[in-house]
Each structure stands twice: as structure tokens, then as C-alpha cells.
C-alpha positions in Angstrom: 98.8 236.5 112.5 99.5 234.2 109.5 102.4 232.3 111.7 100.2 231.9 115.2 97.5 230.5 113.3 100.0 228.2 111.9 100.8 227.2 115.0 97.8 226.4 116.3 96.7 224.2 113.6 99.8 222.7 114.2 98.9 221.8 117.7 95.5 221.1 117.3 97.2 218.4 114.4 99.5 217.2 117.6 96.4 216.9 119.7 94.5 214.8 117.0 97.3 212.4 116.2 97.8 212.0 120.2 94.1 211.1 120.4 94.7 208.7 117.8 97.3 206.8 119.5 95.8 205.8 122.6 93.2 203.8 121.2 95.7 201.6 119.1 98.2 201.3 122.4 95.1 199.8 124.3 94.1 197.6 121.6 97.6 196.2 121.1 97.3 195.6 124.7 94.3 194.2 124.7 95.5 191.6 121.4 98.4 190.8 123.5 96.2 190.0 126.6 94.2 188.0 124.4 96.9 186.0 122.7 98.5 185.3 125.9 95.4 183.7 127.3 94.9 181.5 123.5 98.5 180.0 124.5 98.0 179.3 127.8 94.9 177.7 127.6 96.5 175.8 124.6 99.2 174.5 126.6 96.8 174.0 129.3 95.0 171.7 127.2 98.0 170.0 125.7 99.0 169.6 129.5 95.8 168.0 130.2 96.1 165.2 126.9 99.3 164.5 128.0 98.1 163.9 131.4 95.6 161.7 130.2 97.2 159.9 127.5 100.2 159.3 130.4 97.7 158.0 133.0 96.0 155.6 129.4 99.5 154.6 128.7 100.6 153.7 132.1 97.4 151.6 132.3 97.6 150.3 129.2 101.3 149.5 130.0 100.4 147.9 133.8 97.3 146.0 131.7 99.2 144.5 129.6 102.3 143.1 132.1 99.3 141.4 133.9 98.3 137.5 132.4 96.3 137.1 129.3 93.8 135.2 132.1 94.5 134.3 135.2 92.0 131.8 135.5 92.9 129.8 132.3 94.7 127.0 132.8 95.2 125.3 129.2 98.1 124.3 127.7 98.9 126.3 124.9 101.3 124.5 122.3 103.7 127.3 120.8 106.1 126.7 118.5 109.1 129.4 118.3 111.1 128.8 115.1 114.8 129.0 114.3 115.7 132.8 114.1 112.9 134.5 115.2 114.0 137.5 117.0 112.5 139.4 120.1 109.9 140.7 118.1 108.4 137.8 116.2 108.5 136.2 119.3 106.3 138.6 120.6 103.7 138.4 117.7 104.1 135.0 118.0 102.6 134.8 121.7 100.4 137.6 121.0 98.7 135.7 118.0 98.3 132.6 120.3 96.4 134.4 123.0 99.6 133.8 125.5 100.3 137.4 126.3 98.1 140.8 125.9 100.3 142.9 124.0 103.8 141.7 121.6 104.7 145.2 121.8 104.7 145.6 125.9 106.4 142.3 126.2 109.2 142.9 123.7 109.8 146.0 125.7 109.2 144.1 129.0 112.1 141.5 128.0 114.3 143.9 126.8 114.4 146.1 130.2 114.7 143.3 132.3 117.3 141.9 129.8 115.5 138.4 129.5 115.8 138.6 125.5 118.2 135.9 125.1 115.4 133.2 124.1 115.6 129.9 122.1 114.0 128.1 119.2 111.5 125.0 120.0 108.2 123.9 121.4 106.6 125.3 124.7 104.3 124.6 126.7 102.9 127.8 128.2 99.4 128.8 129.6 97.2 132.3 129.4 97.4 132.3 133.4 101.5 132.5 133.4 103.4 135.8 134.4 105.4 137.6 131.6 108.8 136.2 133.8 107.2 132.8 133.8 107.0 133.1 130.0 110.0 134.6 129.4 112.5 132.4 132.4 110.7 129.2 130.2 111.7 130.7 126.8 115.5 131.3 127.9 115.4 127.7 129.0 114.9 126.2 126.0 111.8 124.3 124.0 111.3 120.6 122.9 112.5 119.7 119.0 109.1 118.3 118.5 105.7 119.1 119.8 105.1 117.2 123.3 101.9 116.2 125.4 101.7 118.5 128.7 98.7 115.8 130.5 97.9 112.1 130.6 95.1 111.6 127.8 93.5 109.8 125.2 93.1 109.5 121.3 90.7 107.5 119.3 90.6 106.7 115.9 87.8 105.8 114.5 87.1 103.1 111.5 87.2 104.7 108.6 88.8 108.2 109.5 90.7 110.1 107.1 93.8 111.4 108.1 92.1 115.3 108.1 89.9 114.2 110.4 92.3 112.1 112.3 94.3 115.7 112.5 90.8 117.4 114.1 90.6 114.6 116.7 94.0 115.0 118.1 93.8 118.7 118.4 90.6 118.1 120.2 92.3 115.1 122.8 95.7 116.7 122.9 98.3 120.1 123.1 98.9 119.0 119.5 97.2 121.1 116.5 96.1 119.8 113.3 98.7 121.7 111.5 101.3 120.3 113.4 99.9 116.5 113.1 99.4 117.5 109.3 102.6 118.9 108.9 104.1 115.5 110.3 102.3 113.6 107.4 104.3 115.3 104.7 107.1 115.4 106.9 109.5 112.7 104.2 112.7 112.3 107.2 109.9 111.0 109.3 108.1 108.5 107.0 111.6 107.3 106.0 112.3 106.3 109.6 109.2 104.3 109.9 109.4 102.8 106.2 112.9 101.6 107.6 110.9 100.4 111.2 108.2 98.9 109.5 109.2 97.7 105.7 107.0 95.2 105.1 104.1 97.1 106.0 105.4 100.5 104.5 107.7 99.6 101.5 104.7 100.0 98.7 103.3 103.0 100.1 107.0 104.3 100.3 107.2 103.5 96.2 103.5 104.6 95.7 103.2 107.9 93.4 101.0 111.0 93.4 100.3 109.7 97.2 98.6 112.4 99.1 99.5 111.2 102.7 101.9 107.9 102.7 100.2 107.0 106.1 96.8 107.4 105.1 95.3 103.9 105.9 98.1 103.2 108.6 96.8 104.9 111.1 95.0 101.8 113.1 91.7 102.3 114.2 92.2 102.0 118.4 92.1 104.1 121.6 96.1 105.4 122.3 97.4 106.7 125.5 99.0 109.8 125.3 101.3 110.1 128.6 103.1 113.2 129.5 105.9 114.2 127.5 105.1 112.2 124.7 105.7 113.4 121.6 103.7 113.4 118.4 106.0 111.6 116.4 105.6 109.0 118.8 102.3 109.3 119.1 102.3 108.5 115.5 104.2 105.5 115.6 102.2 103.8 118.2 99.4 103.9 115.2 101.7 102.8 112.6 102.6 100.0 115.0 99.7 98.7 115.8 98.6 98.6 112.1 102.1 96.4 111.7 101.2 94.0 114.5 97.5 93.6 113.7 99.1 92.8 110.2 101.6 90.5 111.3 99.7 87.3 110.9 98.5 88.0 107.4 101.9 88.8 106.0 101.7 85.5 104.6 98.5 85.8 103.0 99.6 88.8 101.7 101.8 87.0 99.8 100.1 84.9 98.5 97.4 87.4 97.0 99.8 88.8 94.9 98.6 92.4 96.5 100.9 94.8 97.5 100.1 95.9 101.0 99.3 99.2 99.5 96.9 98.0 97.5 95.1 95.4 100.2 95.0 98.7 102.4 93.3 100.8 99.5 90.5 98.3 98.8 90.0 97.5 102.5 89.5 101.0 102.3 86.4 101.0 99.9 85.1 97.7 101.6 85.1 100.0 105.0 82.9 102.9 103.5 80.6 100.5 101.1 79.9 97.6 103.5 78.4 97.3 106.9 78.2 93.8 107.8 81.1 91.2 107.6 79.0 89.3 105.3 78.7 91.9 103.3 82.3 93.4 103.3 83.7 90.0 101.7 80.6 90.1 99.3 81.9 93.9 98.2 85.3 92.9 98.0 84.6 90.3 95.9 83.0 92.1 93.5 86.0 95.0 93.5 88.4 92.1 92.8 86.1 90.7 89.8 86.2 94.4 88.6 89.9 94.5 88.8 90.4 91.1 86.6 88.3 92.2 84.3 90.3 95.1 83.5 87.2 97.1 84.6 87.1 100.4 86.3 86.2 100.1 90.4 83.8 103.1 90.1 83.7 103.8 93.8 82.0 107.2 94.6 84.0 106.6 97.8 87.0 107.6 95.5 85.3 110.2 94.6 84.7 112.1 97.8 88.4 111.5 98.5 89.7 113.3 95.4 87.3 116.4 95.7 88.6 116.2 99.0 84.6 117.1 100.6 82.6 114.9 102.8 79.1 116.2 101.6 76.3 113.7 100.7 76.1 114.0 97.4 78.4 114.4 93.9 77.5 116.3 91.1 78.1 115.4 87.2 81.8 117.7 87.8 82.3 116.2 90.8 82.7 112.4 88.9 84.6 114.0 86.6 87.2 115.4 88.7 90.7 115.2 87.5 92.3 113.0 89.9 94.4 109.8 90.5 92.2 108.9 93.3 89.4 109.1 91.2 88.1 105.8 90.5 85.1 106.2 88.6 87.4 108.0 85.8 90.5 105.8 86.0 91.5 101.9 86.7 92.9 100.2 88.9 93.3 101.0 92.8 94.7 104.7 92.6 97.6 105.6 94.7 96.2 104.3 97.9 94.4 103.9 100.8 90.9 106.3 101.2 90.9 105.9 104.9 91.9 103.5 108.1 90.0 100.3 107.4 89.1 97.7 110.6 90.8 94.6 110.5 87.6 93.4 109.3 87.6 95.0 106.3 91.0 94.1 105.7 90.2 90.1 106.2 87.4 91.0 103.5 89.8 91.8 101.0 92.0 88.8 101.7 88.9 86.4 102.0 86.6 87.6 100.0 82.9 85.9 99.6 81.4 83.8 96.8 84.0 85.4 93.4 82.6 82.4 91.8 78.8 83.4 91.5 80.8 86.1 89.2 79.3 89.2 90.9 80.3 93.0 88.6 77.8 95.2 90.4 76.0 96.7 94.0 74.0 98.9 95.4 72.8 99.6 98.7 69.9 100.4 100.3 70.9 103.2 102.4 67.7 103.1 104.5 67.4 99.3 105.0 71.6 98.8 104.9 70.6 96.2 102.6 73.2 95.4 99.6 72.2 93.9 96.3 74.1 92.2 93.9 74.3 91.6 89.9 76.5 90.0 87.6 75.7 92.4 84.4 74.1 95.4 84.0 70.6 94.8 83.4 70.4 93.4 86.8 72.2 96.0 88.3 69.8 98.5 86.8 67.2 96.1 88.1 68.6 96.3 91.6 68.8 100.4 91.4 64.7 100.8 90.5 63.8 98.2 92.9 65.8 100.4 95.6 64.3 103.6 94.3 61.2 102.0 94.9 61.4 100.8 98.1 62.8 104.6 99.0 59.8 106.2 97.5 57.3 104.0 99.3 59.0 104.5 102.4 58.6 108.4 102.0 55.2 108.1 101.5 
């Protein structure tokens, strides 16, 4: 009795533990099920960013193998330096708005095998084809930036060579960096120095000089052809500075004025003076200043050495720390402020009425008027009575 009952516990046991085992086979099966369909619709996912990011990339890809603008036809002036490889040629173009992307055209180049390109200036436009760009690049560049289109450039009386810079970046394919960099450029002025000697000499031997040409630069309109260059661009200014020069060599001369220094005050007579009359007047009194031994005290000077072009100078401003600053130190300073007229320059080598022993002038910059003293009380006479004048004016 003792050993049936034994085994029936010992099936009902089997029974229970088969019982048991069904429910964990069917939720094994249904884990499985379930983990199947979490990496399939994984991968299903994955399948469908890859999808997409291949259809993105292929556009981006087909995008960027298309012009920067097809319907802009400027000249852009880009300058590919000695060394550069495939992919700073690329930024290169990219940063000058030439081509969409560096990265597509490096890649572009490379699997059309169109990577063998060269150093120099080009000429290249945001409507040309990557194969454009790239069959001009293996051609080979200028050595020195070059004009693309017939145009003009005017300098105007009195510009500094900064803004000089800014108008021939506006008239030509040539930047102000690249006209700039020409300025400092010493093989260059060297070459024109030995062209032009005795107009260039004492600006050559001039120290703390911030541009040697500054002041050489004529006032005129020059024509810029096609395929001219900027260093010959230049020269035609230095040029006709020489030969509107020429016949005053002599008087030159005679002066006892280095050209530099006729070219600095003609400089300060350009800015101070308005009139012709009034121009010899001013240099007049600059050159009694100088023979006195007596500072020029040109705010004119002033503006230069801060480098600004605002209206007015603060106490600091007069104080600046400068060669060209002539209300702080004697003499003429290193040189020219600007590109005086031929007027201006005749001013300084004729100047009007030394005798009448002029120091001092103001001017009325409402009336253009300019009055004149020969010590300070009547300068400080001069300076109420034009305070005055401006104050009732106001009113």
C-alpha cells in the first residue's frame, strides 16, 4: 500500500512539473517571436536611414558638382599659392564663393584625375563648371594679379593709399589686400625707385615710412585694359606723378626740399586749403613754422597717425605716439599724408606773401573762409571770432 501510494505521488509530481513546462516553452517562444520582430524592424529602420541618407548624399553630392551660380558672371580674382595641395585648393575656392563644396571638388578632381594643378592668379567666375575650373587650374595662373575687362580707376585729390586700395577693388578684379600687399611689397618699390630716382630717391631713404608711395599715387582717371596687371597699374600712377613733376625738378632744386618733403607738405596744403589763393597762403605759413624751428601742428597729421578718418580728435588722440604726428613732433614726419593736386604742390613751391610773417590759421569750416595771424593773440582772436560766427549761424 505504502509503495503504490508512492508511486502515485510520484506521478502526480511528473504531472505537475509537465504542467509547469509548457507555459515557459510558449513563453520562450513567444520572447523569441518578439525579439525577432525588435531586429527586424531595427534593421528595417537602419535600411530606411541608409536609404535616405544615400538619396541626401547623392543630392548633396549632384548639388554640389553643379556651379556656385549659373547666372553670375563676375570675375572672381583667386590667388592659388606655391604648394597648396588638392585640398587647400579646394578651401581656397570654397572660401571665395567659386565652388559649393572643397570637399566634393577635391573628390571630383581626384576621380577624374585633374589634380595636377599650379600656383598663380586666376581668373574664374561662380557660373563655370567644376571641369572649367579645374582644365583652367592645370593650365597654369598669372605671377601677378591681372584685369579680366576694359575699366577705369580714379584717384581722387587727397586719397590715402587705404582708400586708394577700396577704390580699385571697387573699379577692378583686384582686391584691396592685393593692392595693399603691393605697397609693402620692397622688390617692387625698388624697381620703380630705379625707374623713377629723382622723384623716388628720398622716399626710398625716408624712415619709419608707412607706404613709400603714399603721395605718388597721382590724382587722375587710368585705364585699366585687359590683361593688365596691377603692378602696372601702379606704375602708370607713379608715372604720371614723375611727368606732372618733370618741369619743377628744377625748382625743386632750388628749394632745398627733398621731393619727399615738397610731397608731405603739399599734402597738408591739400587737406587745409580750398582755394589756390589760399593753398599758397597755408603753405606759407607751414614753411615760416618750419624756419622757426616751430612744430607744424597739423591735425591732418593727426588723423594719419591714428590711422581714423572721423571728425573729430580727442585729448589722446593729439597725443598719439607717432612719427606722423605733427602736433607732438617737428619737422615734416616721414612723409606724404595723401596724393596732393598739382596745385597744392605749386603751393608749396610758390608759396604766398612769407613776408607778412604769417605763424597761424584757422578756418571757417562753414564759410571755407581762412584767417590768418602772425602771433598768438591774434590767432586766439581769429578762433573766437570763428566760434562766433558758428554759433550765430546755429541760431
Amino acid at each position: 500500500m505504502e509503495g503504490r501510494k508512492l508511486n502515485n505521488d510520484q506521478d502526480n509530481q511528473d504531472q505537475q512539473d509537465h504542467g509547469s513546462t509548457e507555459p515557459k516553452r510558449s513563453v520562450q517562444k513567444q520572447r523569441k517571436s518578439f525579439s525577432k520582430h525588435v531586429i527586424g524592424g531595427v534593421f528595417g529602420i537602419l535600411l530606411v536611414l541608409l536609404i535616405i541618407i544615400g538619396v541626401m548624399g547623392y543630392r548633396y553630392f549632384d548639388n554640389a558638382t553643379q556651379p556656385y551660380n549659373s547666372k553670375d558672371n563676375q570675375v572672381v580674382q583667386v590667388d592659388i599659392p606655391y604648394g597648396a595641395n588638392s585640398k587647400k585648393i579646394a578651401t581656397i575656392l570654397q572660401s571665395n564663393k567659386v565652388i559649393k563644396s572643397g570637399f566634393v571638388f577635391e573628390y571630383w578632381t581626384k576621380a577624374h584625375n585633374l589634380s595636377n594643378f599650379h600656383a598663380g592668379y586666376y581668373q574664374l567666375k561662380p557660373s563655370m563648371s567644376l571641369s572649367q575650373i579645374a582644365t583652367a587650374l592645370n593650365k597654369g595662373g598669372s605671377s601677378e594679379p591681372i584685369q579680366s575687362s576694359s575699366g577705369r580707376v580714379l584717384v581722387v585729390e587727397g586719397s590715402q593709399i587705404t582708400t586708394i586700395a577700396k577704390t580699385v577693388q571697387k573699379q577692378t578684379d583686384f582686391t584691396a589686400a592685393e593692392f595693399l600687399a603691393l605697397m609693402k611689397d620692397q622688390t617692387f618699390m625698388k624697381s620703380l625707385a630705379q625707374k623713377y630716382p629723382q622723384l623716388l630717391s628720398s622716399s626710398m631713404a625716408a624712415k619709419q615710412v608707412r607706404y613709400h608711395l603714399e603721395g605718388y599715387l597721382f590724382p587722375a582717371t587710368y585705364e585699366v585694359g585687359k590683361k593688365t596687371t596691377l603692378k602696372q597699374l601702379v606704375t602708370q600712377m607713379v608715372s604720371k606723378t614723375n611727368d606732372e613733376l618733370k618741369p619743377y625738378y628744377g625748382q625743386v632744386k632750388k628749394s632745398k626740399m627733398s621731393v619727399q618733403e615738397i610731397m608731405t607738405l603739399a599734402s597738408l596744403v591739400e587737406r587745409e586749403g580750398s582755394t589756390n589763393k589760399d593753398r599758397r597762403l597755408i603753405a606759407g605759413v607751414f614753411l615760416n613754422r618750419l624756419d622757426a624751428k616751430w612744430r607744424l601742428d597739423s591735425d591732418i597729421s593727426v588723423f594719419y597717425a591714428i590711422n581714423s578718418t572721423k571728425s573729430t580728435l580727442t585729448a589722446k588722440d593729439l597725443a598719439t605716439d607717432s612719427p606722423y604726428n605733427l602736433r607732438r613732433n617737428l619737422g615734416y614726419g616721414p612723409g606724404p599724408f595723401n596724393s596732393p593736386s598739382l596745385t597744392s604742390i605749386k603751393a608749396v613751391l610758390d608759396p604766398a606773401q612769407r613776408s607778412k610773417g604769417y605763424m597761424y590759421f584757422v578756418a571757417d569750416l562753414k564759410t571755407g573762409k581762412v584767417y590768418y595771424a602772425k602771433d598768438a593773440a591774434g590767432h586766439a582772436a581769429n578762433i573766437e571770432k570763428v566760434s562766433k560766427h558758428n554759433e550765430a549761424a546755429e541760431k
